[in-house]
N, C-alpha and C positions, 0 to 999 in steps of 0.2 A: 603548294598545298591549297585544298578547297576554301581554309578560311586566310590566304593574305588578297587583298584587296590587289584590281588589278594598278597597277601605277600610272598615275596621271606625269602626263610631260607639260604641263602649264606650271609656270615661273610665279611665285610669290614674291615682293618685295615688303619688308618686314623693317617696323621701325625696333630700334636696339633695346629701347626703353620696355619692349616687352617681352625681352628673353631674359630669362631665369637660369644662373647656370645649379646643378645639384652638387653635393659631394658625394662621393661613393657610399657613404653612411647616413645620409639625409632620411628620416622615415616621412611617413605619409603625411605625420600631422607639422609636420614641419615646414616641409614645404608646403601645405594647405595654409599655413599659419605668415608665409611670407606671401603668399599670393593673394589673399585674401585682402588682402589692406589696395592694392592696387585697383583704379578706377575703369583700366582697358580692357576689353573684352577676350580679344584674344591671346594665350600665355600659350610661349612655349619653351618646354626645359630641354635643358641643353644635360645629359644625364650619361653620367663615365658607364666605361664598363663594368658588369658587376656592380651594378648599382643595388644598394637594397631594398628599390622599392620593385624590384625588377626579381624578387624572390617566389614572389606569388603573382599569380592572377587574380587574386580576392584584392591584393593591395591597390594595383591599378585599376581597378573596377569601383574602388573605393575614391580614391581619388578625383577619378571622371567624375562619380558624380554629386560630391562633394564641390565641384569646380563648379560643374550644370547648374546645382542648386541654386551657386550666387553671381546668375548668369554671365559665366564666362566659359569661353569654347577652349578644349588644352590640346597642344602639340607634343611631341616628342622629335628632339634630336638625338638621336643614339648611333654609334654604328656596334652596339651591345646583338648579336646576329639573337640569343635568348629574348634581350628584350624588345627587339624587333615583332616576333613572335607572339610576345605575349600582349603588346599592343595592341597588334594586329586584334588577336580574340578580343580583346578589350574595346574595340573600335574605336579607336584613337589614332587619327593621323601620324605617320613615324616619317622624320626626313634622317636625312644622311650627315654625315658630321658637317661643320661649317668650314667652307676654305675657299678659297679662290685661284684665279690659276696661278700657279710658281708653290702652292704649296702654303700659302699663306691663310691664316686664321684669324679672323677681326677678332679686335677685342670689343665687348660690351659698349663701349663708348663709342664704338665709330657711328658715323650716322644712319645708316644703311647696309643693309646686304640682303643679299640675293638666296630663298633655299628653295629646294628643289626636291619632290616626294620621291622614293624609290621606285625604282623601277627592277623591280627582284632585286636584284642584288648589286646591279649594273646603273648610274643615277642618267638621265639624259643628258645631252650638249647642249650647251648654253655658253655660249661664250660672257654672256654678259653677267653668270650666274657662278656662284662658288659652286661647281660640281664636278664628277668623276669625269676624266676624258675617257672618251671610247677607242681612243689610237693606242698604238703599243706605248708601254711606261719606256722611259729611259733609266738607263740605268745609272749611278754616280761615274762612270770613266766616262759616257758619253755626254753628259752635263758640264763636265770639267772640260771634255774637249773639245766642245761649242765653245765655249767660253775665253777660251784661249787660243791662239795663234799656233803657239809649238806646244807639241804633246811629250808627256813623261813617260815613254814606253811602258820602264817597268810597274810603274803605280796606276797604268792603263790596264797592262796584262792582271795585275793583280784586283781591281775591283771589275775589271770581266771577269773571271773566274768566281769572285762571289755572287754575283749575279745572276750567273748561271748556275750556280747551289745551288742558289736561295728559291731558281723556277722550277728547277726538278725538285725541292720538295713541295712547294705546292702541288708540284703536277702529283705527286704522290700522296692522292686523297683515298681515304678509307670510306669503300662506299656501303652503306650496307641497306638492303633491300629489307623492305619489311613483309614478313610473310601472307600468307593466303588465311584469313579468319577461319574459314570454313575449316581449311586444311589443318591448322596449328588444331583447333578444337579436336578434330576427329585427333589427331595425333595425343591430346590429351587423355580423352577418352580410352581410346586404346590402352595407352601405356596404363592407366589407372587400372584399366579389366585386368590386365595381366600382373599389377603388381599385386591387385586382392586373390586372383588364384593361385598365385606363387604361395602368398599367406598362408590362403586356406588351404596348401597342400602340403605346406614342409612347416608351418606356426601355428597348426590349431593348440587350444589351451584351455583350461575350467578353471573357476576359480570356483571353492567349496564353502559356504558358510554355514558353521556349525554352531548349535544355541546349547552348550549343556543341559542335560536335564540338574533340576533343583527342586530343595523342599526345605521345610523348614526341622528345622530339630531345635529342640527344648529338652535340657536339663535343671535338675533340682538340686540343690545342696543345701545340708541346716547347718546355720551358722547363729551361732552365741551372744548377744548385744549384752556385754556386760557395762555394767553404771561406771564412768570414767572415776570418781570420786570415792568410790567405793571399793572397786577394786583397783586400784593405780597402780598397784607391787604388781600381780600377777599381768596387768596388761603390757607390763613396760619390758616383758620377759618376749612378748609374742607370741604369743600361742598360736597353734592352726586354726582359724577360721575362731578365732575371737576377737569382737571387734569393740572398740569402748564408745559407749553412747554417753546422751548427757539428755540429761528431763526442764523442760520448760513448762513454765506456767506463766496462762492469763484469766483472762476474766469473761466471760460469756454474759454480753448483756441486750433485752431484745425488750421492744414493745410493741405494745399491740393495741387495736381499736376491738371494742366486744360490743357485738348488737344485742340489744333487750328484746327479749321476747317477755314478759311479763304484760297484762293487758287490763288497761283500769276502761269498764265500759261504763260512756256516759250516754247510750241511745235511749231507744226503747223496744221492751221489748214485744211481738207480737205475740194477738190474742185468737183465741176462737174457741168453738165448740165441737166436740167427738161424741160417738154412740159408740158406746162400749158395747160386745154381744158376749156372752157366757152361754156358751155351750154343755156345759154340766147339769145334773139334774137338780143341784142345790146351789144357794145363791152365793157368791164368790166376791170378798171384801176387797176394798181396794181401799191404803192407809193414806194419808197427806203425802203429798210430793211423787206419789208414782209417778214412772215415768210412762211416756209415749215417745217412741222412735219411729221417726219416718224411712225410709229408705235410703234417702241422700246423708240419714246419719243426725239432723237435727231432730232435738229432746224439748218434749212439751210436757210439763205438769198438771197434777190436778192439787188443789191448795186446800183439801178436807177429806174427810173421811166419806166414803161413801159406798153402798151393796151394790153388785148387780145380780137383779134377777133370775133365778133358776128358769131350766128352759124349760118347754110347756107345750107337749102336742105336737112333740117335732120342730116347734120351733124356738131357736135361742133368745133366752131372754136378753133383755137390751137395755140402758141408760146413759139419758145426754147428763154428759158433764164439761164444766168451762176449763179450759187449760190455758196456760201462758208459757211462751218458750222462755229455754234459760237464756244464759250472756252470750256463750260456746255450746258447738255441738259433741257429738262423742266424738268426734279429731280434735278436738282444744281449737275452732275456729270460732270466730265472732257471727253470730246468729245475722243479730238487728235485724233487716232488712229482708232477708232473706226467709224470713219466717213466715212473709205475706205468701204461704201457697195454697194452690188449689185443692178440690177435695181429691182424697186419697187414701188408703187405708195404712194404719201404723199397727205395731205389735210393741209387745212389754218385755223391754229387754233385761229384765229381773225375772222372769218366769224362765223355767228349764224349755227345752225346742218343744217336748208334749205338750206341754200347758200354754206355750204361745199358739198352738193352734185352736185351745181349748177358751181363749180369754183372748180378745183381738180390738181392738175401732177402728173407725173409718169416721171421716170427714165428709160433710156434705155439702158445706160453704166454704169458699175461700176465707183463711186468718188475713188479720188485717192488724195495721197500728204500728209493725216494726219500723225501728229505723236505724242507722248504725252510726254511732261517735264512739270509736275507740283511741287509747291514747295507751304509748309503749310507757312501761315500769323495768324495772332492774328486781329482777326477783334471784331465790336465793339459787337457781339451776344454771343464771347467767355467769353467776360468781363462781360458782364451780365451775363452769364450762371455760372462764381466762384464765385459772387457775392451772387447769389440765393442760390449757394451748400451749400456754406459756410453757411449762415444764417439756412439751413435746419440741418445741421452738429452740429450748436451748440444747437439749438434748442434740437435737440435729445437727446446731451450729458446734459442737465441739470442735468435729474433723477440721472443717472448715477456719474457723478463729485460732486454732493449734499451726494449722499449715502457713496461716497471714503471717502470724508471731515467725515463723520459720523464715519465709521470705524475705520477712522484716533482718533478723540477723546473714542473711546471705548476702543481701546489700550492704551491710556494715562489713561484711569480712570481704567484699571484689572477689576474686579469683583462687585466692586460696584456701577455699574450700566447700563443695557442696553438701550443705544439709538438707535431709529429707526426714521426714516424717512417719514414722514408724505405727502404720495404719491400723488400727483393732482395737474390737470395745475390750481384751485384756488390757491394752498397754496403755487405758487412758483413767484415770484417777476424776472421778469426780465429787462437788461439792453438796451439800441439799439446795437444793435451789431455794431464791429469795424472791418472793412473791409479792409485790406492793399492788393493794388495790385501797380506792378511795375509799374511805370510812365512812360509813351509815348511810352507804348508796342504797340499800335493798329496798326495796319499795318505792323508792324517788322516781318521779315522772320524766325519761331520759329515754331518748333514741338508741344512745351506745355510751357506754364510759371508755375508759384509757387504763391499761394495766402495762406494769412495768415488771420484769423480773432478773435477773442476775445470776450466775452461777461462776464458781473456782473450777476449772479446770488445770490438769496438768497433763502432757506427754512423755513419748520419748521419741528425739531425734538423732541422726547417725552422719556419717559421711559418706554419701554414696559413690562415691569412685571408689572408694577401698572396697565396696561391695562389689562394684564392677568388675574391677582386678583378680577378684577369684575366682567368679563366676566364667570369666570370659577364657581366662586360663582352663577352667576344668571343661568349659563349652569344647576349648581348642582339641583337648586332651582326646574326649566324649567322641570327637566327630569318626568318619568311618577313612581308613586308611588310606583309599581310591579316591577320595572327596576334598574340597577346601572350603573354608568358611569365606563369603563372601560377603556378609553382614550380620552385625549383631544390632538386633534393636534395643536399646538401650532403655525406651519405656515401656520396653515391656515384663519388667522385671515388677514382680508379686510378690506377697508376703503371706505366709499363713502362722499365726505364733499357735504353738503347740502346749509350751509350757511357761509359766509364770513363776519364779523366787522369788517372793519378795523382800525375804530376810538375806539373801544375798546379792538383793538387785540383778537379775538377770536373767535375759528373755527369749529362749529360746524359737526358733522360727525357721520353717522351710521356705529359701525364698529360691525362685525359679523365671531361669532366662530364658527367650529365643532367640534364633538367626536364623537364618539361609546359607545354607550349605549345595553345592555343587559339584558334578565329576569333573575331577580334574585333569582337562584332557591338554595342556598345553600341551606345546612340540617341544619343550625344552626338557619337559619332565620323562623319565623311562617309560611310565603309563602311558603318556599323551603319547609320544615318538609311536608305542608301539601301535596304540589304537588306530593314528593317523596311517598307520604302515599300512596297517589291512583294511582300512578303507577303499585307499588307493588300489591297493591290489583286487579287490571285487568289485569297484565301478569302472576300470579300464575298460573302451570301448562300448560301455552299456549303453542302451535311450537314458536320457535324461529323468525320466520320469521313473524308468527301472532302481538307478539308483539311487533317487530318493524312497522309494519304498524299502528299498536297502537297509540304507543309513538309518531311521525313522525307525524300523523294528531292533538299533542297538540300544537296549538298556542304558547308554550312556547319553541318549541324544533326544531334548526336546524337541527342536525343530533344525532342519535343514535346509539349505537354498542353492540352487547351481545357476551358474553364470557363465555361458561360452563364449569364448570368442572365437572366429568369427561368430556374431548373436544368429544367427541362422545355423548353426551346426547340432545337428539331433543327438548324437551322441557324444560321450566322455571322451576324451582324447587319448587315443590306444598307447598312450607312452606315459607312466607315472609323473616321470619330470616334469609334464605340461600340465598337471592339476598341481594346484596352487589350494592350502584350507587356511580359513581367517576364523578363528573362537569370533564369535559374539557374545557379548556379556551381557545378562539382562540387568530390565534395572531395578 
């Protein structure tokens, strides 16, 4: 072969001290482990047949250069023909077992010997060297009758005869040729084209996936929550769809921060002068305190009584009078500051819309002098305004603080029993509410106060899996004959109370489930068998894309999928038995 080295015929003489014999079970790090301690450069192991480091090529590759690392050069002695081989790839020198001539094998301790690289398979002559003669072997009759003078016919004739076995089996070697790359390939090839046309001519097949069509259905049934305590005889009998409930009560309690709007003004406030004009033919009075509105809504007075002049010649009579704005304009906002404006005309927003045309001022200098310090108060619209919040606050929290209370005993009961909360302003009980605000806050100089309030509530709570159970029973009942229920949502069950006793405790209510419901087209079922039958029977030999437009217009089928094998095959497989349908379940 291309990778054994060719063999060298020059003579090694080797001292003993650096042969290393293996055992046939030695691994790598073993003998790594013995060799390593040693100061000589060159080792070499003396390694049985079926050695196991002789299993791989990674092992003695591992080895080498493990050895190299800690400069030392490695031999091999094998006459292992595998690990000869794998040396070789491994580029590691390989010699031939140890011996000398007669047959003899030094032991470790002698002082010398002689080894010799291979030469294929055949080692060089050396007489001075333990190596393979290249003469014909002797056989044991003819060693024995060197050896002796007079020979033993029949113990002659008889290890010729073995001897001569033992060469005609060797000569009986099993050769085997390894084939042409090119050729094996093409032979692959080939045989592969013909085993996929074989397929695709006598194994074509489909396999069909079908997605039921589904929808949801919801039914309703009224069912009875009678008081457990109240009615206990009639509950203990069973009746249909009466179920015993039980009422709990807590306490709704909630606070709140309230902001003051109430406004105590310490500015000032601005002043100016207006010309009133009256357009009438006679002169037109104006009492203390009229007002004057500007457009943006701020109110300036006049602080006496005063005429204006009737008009005269066509033209309206006129008089200046001094005003002062108020605190607020007509939005209840804080003036101050805001009062220094320019000139502008105002009207009197105590006169009807005719007579604001008729009776008008205007400003011809800018007011002056505003300024604004306002500070919040607690007036009495604040107190009314926590009052309301609060009663709106607890109100709200009923549902809410009823459901907590609920949760609360579902964790005291674990597993054996779910309550729920029986939702509706009928079936909730409540108390007047208790309003605390701080005493003789109203007027007091405060950004916000704190109000507190309380409220009794009570419900009524049930066991929801007994509601389950009949619901899901009548759902079962409910569904359509060709169909199967493949889920019920379980939250999504409603309550509407219709009717309230109260002297007999109990409440009646429409409550209502949903699920998803499906055609039930299994192969196991008569339906399904039969659906699946006539599928089969009208997409036999169709295109592919034929019979899913097929499939797709049966009222039984949401979605459909086809899958050939061979995948390059355009149509259905003309034999029913090679369609194959798998249900897909949604989810």
């Amino acid at each position: 072969m291309s990778d054994i080295k060719e063999p060298s015929s020059e003579t090694k003489t080797v001292s003993s001290r650096k042969i290393f014999y293996c055992e046939i079970d030695d691994e790598v790090t073993m003998i790594f482990d013995r060799i390593k301690a040693t100061k000589l450069k060159d080792i070499y192991l003396v390694v049985p047949r079926q050695g196991t480091i002789f299993q791989s090529l990674v092992n003695l590759k591992i080895l080498k250069r493990k050895i190299e690392e800690s400069g030392k050069k490695i031999h091999i002695i094998t006459d292992d023909v595998n690990g000869v081989h794998l040396a070789h790839q491994a580029g590691i020198p390989v010699y031939e077992r140890l011996e000398t001539q007669g047959g003899y094998v030094p032991k470790p301790e002698d002082e010398k010997m002689k080894i010799t690289p291979l030469k294929a398979t055949v080692n060089a002559v050396d007489d001075e060297t333990p190596t393979r003669l290249a003469e014909k072997k002797l056989s044991i009759s003819e060693l024995l009758g060197r050896g002796r003078k007079r020979k033993i016919p029949l113990l002659s004739n008889a290890l010729s005869l073995f001897s001569s076995k033992e060469k005609k089996d060797k000569d009986m070697k099993f050769v085997v040729v390894s084939p042409n790359r090119q050729a094996l390939i093409a032979l692959i090839t080939i045989s592969f084209l013909l085993v996929l046309i074989i397929f695709y001519i006598a194994l074509p097949g489909s396999t069909v996936y079908l997605t039921p069509k589904s929808g949801v259905i919801e039914h309703s049934i009224n069912v009875t929550f009678a008081d457990y305590e109240a009615n206990k005889a009639e509950l203990d009998n069973h009746p249909p769809k009466i179920l015993g409930s039980h009422r709990i009560t807590t306490t709704v309690r909630r606070t709140i921060l309230q902001g003051t709007s109430g406004k105590i003004f310490e500015g000032q406030n601005a002043k100016g002068r207006l010309t009133v004009y009256n357009t009438e033919s006679k002169p037109w009075p104006l009492i203390p305190s009229t007002r004057f509105q500007s457009p943006e809504g701020m109110i300036f007075r006049i602080n006496q009584f005063v005429t204006v002049p009737a008009a005269r010649g066509g033209q309206p009579g006129s008089l200046d009078v001094d005003v002062i704005a108020d605190e607020v304009d007509a939005y209840n906002q804080t003036i101050g500051e805001r009062g220094n404006i320019g000139p502008m005309k105002f009207f009197l927003p105590g006169l009807n819309a005719d007579n604001q045309k008729k009776v008008y001022a205007e400003s011809k200098i800018a007011f002056v002098g505003g300024q604004t310090l306002v500070k919040k108060k607690v007036s009495k619209e604040d107190l009314d305004a926590a009052t309301n919040k609060l009663k709106k606050e607890l109100q709200d929290a009923v549902e809410a603080e009823l459901d907590r209370a609920i949760q609360e005993k579902n964790v005291a009961m674990a597993d054996r029993a779910k309550f729920t909360l029986l939702k509706g302003k009928l079936a909730y009980e409540l108390s007047e509410p208790r309003i605390s605000l701080p005493a003789g806050i109203e007027g007091t100089q405060m950004d916000q106060f704190q109000a507190v309030g309380e409220m009794d509530v009570s419900g009524v709570y049930f066991n929801l899996n007994e509601v389950l159970e009949i619901m899901k029973a009548e759902l079962k009942i409910r569904k359509s004959p060709d169909k199967r229920i493949v889920k019920i949502d379980d939250s999504s069950i409603a309550y509407r109370i219709f009717d309230v006793d109260k002297n007999s405790k109990k409440i009646k209510v429409t409550a209502t489930l949903k699920g998803l419901e499906e055609y039930d087209i299994n192969p196991s079922r008569e339906n399904g068998e039969r659906l699946i039958e006539k599928i089969k029977e009208h997409i036999v030999g169709r295109k592919v894309q034929d019979a899913k437009d097929y499939i797709l217009n049966l009222p039984e089928i949401a979605a459909v999928d086809i899958k050939n094998w061979p995948v390059w095959a355009p149509t259905v497989p003309s034999i029913t038995d090679n369609i194959d349908v798998e249900i897909v379940r949604q989810n």
